[in-house]
N, C-alpha and C positions, 0 to 999 in steps of 0.2 A: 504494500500500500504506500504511495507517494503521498505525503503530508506535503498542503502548501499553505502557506500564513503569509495571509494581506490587511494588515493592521490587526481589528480584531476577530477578522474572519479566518473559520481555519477551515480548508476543505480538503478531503478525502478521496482522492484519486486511484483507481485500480493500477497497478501496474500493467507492461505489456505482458509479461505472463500470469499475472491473475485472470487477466482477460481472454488468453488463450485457454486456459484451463477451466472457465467459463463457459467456454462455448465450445468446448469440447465435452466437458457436463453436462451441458443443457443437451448436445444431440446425437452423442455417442450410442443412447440406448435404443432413442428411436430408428437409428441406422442398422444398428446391430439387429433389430424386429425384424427389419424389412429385408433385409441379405436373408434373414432365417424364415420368412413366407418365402421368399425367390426359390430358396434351395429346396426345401419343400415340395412347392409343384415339380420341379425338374427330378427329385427321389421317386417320388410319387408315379411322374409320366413314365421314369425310367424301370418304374415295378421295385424299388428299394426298399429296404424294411421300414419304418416310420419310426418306431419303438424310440431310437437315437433324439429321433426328430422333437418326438414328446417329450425327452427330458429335459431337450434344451430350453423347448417352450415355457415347461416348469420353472425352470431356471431361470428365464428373461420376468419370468411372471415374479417369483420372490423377488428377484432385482428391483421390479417396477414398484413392489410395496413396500420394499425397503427402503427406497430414494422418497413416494410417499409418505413413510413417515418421518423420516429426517427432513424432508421441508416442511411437513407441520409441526414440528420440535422448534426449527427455526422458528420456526413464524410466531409460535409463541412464547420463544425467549427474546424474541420480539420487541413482542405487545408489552412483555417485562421491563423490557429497557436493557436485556442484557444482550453484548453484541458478540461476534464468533471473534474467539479469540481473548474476551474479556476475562481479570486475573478473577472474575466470581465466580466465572464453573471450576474455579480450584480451588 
């Protein structure tokens, strides 16, 4: 995080890789879905077994509920006033 101070204003800038890793978070999961439907139909058209396919599905599925609740953890350490990174969650 870039700190900058302009009298008595202080503002909070992401860096360049906060911001890379931002938006690699944000769309890493929903790519990973969509390569995992692709390969699917091609298993599928090919006569593949599927079995593999399910547990990956599984797998994208907990992933999805687990980034779910870690943004609603944030969201209401929040509404708290506590920020990520803050010395209160120690």
């Amino acid at each position: 995080m870039i700190v900058k101070r302009n009298g008595g204003m202080t503002e909070f800038i992401p860096s360049p890789r906060e911001k890379r890793e931002s938006l690699i978070r944000d769309h890493v999961l929903e790519l990973v879905g969509l390569l995992h439907e692709r390969l699917c139909l091609v298993e599928q058209a090919s006569g593949i077994d599927l079995e593999s396919a399910e547990r990956c599905r599984q797998l994208l599925e907990r992933i999805r509920a687990e980034e779910r609740q870690t943004q609603d953890l944030n969201r209401r350490l929040a509404e708290q006033g506590i920020q990520h990174g803050s010395t209160a969650l120690t």
